[in-house]
C-alpha positions as CSV (number, residue, x, y, z in Angstrom):
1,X,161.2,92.0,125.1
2,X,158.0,92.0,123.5
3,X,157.2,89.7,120.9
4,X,156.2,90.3,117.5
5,X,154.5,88.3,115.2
6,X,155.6,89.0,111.6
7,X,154.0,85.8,110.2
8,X,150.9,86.4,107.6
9,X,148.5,85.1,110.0
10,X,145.9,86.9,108.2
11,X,146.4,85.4,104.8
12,X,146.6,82.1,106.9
13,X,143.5,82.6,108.3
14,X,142.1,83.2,104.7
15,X,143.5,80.0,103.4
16,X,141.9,78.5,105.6
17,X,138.2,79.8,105.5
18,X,138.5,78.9,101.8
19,X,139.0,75.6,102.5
20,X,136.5,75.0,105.0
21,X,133.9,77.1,103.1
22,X,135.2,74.1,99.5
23,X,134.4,71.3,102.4
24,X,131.1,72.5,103.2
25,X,130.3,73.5,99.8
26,X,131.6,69.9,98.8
27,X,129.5,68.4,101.5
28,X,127.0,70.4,100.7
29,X,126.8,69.6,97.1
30,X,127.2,65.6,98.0
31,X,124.4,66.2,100.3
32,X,121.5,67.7,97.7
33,X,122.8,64.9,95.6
34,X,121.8,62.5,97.7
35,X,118.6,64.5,99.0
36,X,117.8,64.5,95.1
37,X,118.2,60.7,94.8
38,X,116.4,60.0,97.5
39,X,113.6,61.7,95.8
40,X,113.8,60.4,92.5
41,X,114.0,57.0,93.7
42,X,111.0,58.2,95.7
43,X,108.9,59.4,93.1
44,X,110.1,56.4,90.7
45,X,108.6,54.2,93.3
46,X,104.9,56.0,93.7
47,X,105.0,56.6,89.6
48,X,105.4,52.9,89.0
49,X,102.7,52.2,91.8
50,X,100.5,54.4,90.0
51,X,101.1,52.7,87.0
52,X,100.5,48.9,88.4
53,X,97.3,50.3,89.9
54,X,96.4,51.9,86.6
55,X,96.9,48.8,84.3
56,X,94.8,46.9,87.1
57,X,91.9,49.2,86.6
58,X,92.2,48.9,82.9
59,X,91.9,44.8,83.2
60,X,88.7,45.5,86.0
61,X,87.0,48.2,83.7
62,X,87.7,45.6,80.7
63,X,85.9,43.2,82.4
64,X,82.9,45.3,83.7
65,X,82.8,46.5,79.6
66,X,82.3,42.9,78.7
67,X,79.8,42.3,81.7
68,X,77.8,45.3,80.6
69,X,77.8,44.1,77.4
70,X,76.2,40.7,78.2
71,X,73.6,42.5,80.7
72,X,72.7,44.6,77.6
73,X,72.2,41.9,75.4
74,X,70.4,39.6,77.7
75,X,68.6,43.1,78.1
76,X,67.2,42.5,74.5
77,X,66.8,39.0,74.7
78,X,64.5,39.9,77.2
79,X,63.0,42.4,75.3
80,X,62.5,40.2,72.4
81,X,60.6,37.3,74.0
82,X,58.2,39.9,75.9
83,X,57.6,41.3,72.3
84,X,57.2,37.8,71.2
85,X,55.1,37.1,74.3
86,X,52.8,40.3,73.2
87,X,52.2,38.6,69.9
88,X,51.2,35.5,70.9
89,X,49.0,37.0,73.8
90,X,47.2,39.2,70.8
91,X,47.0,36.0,68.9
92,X,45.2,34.1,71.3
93,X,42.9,36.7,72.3
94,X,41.9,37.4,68.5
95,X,41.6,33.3,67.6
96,X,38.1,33.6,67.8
97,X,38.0,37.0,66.6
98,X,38.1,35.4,62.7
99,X,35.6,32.6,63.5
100,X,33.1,35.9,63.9
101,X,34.4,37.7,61.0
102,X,34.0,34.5,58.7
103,X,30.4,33.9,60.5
104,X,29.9,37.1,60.1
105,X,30.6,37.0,55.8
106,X,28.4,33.7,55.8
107,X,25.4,35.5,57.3
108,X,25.9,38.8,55.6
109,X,26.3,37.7,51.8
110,X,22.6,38.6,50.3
111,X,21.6,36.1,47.4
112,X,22.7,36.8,44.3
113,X,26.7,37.5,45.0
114,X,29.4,35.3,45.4
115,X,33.1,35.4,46.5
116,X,35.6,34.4,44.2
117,X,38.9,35.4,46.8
118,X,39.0,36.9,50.0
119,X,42.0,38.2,51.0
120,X,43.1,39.7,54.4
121,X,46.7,41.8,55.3
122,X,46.2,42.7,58.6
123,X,43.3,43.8,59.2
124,X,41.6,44.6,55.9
125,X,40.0,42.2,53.5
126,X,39.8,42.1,50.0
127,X,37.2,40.9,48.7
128,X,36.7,39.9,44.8
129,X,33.4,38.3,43.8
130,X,30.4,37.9,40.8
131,X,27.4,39.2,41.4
132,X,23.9,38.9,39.5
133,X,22.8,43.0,39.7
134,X,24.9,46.0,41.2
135,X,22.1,46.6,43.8
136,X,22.9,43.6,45.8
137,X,26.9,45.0,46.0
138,X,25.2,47.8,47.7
139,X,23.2,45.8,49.9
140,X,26.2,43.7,50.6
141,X,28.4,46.9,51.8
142,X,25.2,48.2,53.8
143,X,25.2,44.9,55.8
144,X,29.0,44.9,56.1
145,X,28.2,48.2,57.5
146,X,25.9,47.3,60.1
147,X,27.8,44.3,61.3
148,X,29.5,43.9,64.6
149,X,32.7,42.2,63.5
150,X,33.5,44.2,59.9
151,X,33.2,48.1,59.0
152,X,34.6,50.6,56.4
153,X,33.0,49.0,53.3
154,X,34.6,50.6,50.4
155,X,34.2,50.1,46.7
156,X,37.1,49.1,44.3
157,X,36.9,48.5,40.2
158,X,33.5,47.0,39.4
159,X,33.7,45.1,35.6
160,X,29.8,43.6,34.1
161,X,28.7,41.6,36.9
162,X,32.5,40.9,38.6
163,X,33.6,43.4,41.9
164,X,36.3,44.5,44.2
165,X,35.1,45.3,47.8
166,X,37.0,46.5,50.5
167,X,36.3,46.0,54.5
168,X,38.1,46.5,58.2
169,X,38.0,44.1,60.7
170,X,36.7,45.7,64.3
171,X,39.0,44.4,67.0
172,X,36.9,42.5,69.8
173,X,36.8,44.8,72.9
174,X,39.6,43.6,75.3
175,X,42.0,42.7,72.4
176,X,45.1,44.6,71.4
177,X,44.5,47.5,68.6
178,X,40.8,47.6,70.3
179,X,39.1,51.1,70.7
């Protein structure tokens, strides 16, 4: 006699997919867990490498800030002793430059007018003197005009016989400020 199955081998069947399709979803589940700590652990590890060689740079670009700061001023220290070096070359070259000018006011003065005060700031002089007739002022500034060491004669106040006279000093060809 045949045989006939009455049993509900279908529904067992079902049963059963369902619980194989929880184990892999299970599995699967524990599996993208671990996939995702994997990764974070991962990416913890090349964030805080990042971060060492970030705070390293940091102390390096610290210390290059503090290097270019000395280079810069060491950079003006330089700078101030070639300026300084610049003034005392000017100075030496005009040292004789006021022996001349000085000559120069010795040989020039015509008789008849005297200095009282001769000032200089930079390179103009002041002169305040006495003199016996306003003719020999004007011979005075022609001669200061003709001279090799002073120019620009100009006139200042001019009370009875006393005066204010002005006058440039010519740089010596060669030195600093010379034409």
């Amino acid at each position: 006699m045949p045989r006939i199955n009455l049993l509900p081998w279908r529904e067992q069947q079902r049963v059963e997919r369902k619980k194989a399709f929880a184990v892999g979803m299970f599995g699967a589940f524990i599996g993208a867990v671990a996939v995702a700590g994997v990764a974070w652990f991962f990416v913890s590890q090349m964030i805080d490498a990042q971060r060492e060689r970030n705070n390293r740079l940091r102390a390096e670009i610290q210390v290059l800030d503090k290097m270019i700061e000395e280079i810069n001023s060491l950079e003006q220290q330089k700078q101030q002793f070639v300026a300084r070096m610049q003034i005392i070359e000017t100075l030496q070259r005009s040292r004789p430059e006021i022996v001349h000018v000085f000559d120069t006011f010795a040989r020039i003065i015509p008789d008849g007018v005297y200095l009282t005060a001769l000032e200089q700031t930079g390179r103009q002089f002041k002169l305040t003197g006495v003199t016996q007739s306003p003719t020999r002022i004007s011979d005075f500034m022609r001669a200061i005009h003709a001279s090799e060491w002073i120019t620009n004669p100009g006139l200042g106040p001019i009370d009875r016989n006393n005066f204010v006279l002005t006058a440039e000093q010519v740089a010596a060809p060669g030195a600093a400020g010379a034409p």
